[in-house]
C-alpha positions in Angstrom: 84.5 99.6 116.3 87.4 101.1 115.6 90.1 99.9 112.8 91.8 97.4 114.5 89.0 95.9 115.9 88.3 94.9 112.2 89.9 91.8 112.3 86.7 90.5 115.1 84.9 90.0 111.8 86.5 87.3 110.4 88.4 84.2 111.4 91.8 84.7 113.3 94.0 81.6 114.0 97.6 81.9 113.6 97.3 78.5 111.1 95.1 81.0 109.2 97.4 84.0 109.2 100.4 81.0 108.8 98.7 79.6 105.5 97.8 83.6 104.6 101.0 84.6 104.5 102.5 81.3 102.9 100.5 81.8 100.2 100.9 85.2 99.4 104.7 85.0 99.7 104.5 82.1 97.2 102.6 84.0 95.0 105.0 86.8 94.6 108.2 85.0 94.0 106.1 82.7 91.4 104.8 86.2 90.0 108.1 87.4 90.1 110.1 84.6 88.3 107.0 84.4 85.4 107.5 88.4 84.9 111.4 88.2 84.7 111.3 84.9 82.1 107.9 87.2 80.2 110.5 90.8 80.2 113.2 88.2 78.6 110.9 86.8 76.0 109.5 89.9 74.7 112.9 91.4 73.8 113.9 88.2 72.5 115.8 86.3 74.6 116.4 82.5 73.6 114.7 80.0 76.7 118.2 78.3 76.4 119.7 81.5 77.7 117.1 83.0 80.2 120.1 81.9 83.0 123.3 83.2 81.4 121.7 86.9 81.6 122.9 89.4 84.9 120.1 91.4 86.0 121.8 94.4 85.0 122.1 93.0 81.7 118.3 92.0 81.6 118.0 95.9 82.3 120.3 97.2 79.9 118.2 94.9 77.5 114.5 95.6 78.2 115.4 99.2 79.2 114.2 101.2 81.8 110.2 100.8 81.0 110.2 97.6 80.5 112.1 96.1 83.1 110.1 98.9 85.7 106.8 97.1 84.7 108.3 93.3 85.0 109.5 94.7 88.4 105.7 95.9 89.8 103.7 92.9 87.8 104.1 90.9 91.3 103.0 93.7 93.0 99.9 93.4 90.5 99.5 89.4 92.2 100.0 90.2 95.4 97.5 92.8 95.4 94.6 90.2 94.3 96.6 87.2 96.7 96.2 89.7 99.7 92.4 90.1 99.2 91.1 86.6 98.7 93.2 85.8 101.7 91.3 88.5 103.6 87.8 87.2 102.0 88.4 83.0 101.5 91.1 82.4 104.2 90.1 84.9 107.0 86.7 85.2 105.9 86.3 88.9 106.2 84.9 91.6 104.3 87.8 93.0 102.0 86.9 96.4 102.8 87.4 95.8 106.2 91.3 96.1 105.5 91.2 99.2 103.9 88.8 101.6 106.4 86.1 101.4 109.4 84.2 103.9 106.7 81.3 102.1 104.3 83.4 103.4 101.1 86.5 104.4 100.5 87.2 107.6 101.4 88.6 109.4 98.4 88.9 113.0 99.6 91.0 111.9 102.3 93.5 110.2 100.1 93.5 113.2 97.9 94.0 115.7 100.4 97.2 113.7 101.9 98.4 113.2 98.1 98.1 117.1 97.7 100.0 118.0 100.9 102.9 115.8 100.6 102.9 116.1 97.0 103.7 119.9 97.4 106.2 119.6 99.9 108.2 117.2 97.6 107.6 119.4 93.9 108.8 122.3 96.5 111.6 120.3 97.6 112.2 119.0 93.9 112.0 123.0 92.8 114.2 124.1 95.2 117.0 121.8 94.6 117.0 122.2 91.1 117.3 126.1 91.3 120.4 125.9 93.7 122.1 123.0 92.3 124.3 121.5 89.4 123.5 118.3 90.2 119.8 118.0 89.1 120.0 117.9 85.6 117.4 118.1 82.8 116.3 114.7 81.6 113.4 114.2 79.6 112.9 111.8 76.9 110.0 112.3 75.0 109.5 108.5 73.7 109.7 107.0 76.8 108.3 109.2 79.7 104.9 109.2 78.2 104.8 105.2 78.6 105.9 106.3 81.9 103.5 108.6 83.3 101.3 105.5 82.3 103.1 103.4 84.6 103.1 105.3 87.6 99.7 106.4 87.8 98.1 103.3 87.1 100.5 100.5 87.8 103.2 101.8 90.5 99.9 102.9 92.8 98.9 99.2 92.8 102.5 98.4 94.4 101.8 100.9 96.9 98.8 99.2 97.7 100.3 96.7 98.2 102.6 97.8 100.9 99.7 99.5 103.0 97.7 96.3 102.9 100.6 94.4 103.8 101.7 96.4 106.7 99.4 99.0 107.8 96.5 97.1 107.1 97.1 93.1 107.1 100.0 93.4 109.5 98.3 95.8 112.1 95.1 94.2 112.6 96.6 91.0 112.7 99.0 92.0 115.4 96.8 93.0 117.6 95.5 89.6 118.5 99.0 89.2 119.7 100.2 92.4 121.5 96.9 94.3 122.6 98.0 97.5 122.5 98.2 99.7 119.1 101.6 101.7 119.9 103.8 98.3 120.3 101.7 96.9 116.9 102.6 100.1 115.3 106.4 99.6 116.4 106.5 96.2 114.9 105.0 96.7 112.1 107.5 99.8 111.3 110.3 97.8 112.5 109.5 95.0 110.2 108.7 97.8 107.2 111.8 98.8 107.3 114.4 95.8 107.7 112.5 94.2 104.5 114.1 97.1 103.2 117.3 96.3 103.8 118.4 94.3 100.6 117.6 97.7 98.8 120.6 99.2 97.0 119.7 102.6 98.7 121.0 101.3 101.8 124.2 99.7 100.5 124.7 103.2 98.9 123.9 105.8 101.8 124.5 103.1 104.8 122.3 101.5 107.5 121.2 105.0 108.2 118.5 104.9 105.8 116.9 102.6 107.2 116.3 104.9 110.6 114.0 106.9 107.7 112.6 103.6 106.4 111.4 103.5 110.2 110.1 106.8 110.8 108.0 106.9 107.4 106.5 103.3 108.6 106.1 104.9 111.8 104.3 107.9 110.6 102.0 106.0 107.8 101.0 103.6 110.8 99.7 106.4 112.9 97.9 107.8 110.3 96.3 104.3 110.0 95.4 103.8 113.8 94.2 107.5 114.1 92.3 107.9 111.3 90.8 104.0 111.5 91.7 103.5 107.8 94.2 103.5 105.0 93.4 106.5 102.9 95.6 109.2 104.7 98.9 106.7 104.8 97.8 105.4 100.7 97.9 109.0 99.8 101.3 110.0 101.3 102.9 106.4 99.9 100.8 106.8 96.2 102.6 110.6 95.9 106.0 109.5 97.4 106.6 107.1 95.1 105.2 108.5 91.7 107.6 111.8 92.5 110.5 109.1 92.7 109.5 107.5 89.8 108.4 110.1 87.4 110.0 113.5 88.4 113.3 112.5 89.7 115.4 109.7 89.9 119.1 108.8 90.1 121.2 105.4 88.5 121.3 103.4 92.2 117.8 103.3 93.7 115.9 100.2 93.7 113.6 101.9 90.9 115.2 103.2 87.9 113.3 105.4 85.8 113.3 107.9 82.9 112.0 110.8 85.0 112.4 114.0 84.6 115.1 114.8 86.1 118.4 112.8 87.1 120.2 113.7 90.6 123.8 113.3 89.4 125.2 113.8 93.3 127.2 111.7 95.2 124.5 109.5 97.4 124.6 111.0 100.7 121.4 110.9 103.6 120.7 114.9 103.1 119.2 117.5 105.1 116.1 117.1 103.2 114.8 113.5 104.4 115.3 114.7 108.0 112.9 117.8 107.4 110.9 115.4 106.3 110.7 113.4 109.6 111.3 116.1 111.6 109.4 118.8 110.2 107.0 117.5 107.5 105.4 114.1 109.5 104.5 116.2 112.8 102.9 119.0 110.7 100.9 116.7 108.7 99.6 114.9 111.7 99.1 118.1 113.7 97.0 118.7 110.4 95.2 116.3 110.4 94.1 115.7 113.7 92.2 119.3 113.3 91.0 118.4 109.9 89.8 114.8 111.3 89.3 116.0 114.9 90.8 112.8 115.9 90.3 111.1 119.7 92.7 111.9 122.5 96.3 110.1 120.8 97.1 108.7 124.6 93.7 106.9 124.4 93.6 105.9 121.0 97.7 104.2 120.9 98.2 102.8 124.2 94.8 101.3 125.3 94.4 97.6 125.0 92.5 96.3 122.3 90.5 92.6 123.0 89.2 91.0 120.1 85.9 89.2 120.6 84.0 87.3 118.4 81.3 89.5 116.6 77.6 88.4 115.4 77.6 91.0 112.7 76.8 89.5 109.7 79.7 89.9 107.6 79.5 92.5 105.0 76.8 94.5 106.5 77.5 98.1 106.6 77.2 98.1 110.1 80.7 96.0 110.2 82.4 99.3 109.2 81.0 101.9 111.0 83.2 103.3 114.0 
């Protein structure tokens, strides 16, 4: 049984998947609104004036640590709403969304941290050396709270994302379009025009979202190839604690007191295309000898039929491939 074929072991009706998603939607604006009106309390805010404050405003007041955490506390919900829909909705094991391995596999979400995380730190290096526009920003009373935040709150927001799309999204698909390579389109397709209200793309264009794409793309074949989430939770986990903690810039969707602070004019650079050119096929050629993965032609573009399975649910046998 391969990764997709995960979603045999529990139920699968689209008024299931319909209430699932219902729910967890719900959830995270709920979370969302509570976490805004808790940010505004805790520096003070009157109730009577929670709706005269601009969200810029509510950031200039909080200030940058603050207002990050009220941003990834429905994250936090979502994570936990994802899961019992897996285990009370779908009536699946929850592992059975993260990996057709019995546990977690921890050195393969190490090992894809490590790689990209050198690639960016070199990138990050590199830039800084040749340019004027990376400047020096620490802060030492409020990137400690920081570092807090992105290594044990942000990666539960990345989660989030993996479960949602690569994991939730992909197995669920397949019911629908039977073969993995138009799931994976979808589900990249989808991944990035949610990303769309981002100020990143109202800063460097609709052309950002052609890398939105590609790094869907590329985290969804890790997914399918490797029949679970650790490679793609690895690359996303390292990705976004660089953008949080090392660098970061005053218009992205996530502003932070990192280390340093790109002062250049927002442009789509070289660098993110040697990332998707360059970077994604090396890891994946990597991988595939590391993993000694199946024959790609097989794996993406044979048709997958789901069939009820008598495998008592949440026997180890339900994850083994």
């Amino acid at each position: 049984m391969n990764y997709l074929q995960l979603a045999a072991l529990g139920k699968r009706s689209y008024l299931r998947y319909a209430i699932s998603v219902f729910g967890v939607v719900s959830v995270f604006f709920m979370a969302g609104q509570f976490a805004y009106m808790l940010g505004l309390y805790v520096v003070g805010v009157p109730i009577s004036e929670w709706m005269n404050y601009s969200l810029a405003y509510s950031r200039h007041l909080m200030g940058n640590n603050l207002f990050f955490i009220i941003n990834l506390l429905p994250f936090v919900a979502l994570f936990f709403a994802i899961l019992l829909a897996i285990k009370y909705i779908h009536q699946r094991p929850i592992w059975s969304v993260f990996s057709v391995r019995i546990q977690f596999d921890w050195k393969r979400f190490f090992l894809s941290f490590s790689l990209f995380g050198i690639f960016l730190c070199g990138g990050l290096i590199y830039t800084y050396a040749t340019s004027d526009a990376i400047k020096w920003n620490y802060h030492a009373d409020s990137f400690w709270m920081l570092v807090g935040i992105s290594f044990f709150i942000l990666p539960l927001q990345t989660a989030v994302e993996e479960l949602l799309f690569r994991g939730y999204m992909l197995q669920g698909s397949i019911n629908l379009f039977k073969k993995p390579i138009i799931s994976i389109v979808v589900s990249s397709v989808i991944f990035a025009s949610l990303h769309m209200e981002n100020p990143e793309v109202e800063k460097l264009g609709n052309s950002i979202l052609l890398y939105y794409f590609a790094s869907g793309l590329f985290m969804a074949l890790l997914t399918v190839l490797d029949d679970g989430l650790e490679l793609s939770l690895g690359f996303h986990t390292v990705n976004n604690i660089v953008g949080a903690l090392l660098v970061t810039n005053n218009w992205q969707v996530f502003q932070t007191d990192a280390l340093f602070l790109d002062t250049s004019i927002p442009v789509i650079g070289l660098d993110l295309w040697i990332i998707v050119l360059v970077c994604f096929p090396i890891l994946l050629l990597i991988y595939h000898k590391v993993y000694k993965w199946k024959s790609w032609k097989k794996v993406l573009f044979t048709s997958i039929e789901l069939t009820n399975t008598d495998h008592s649910v949440g026997s180890e046998g339900d994850f083994e491939s």
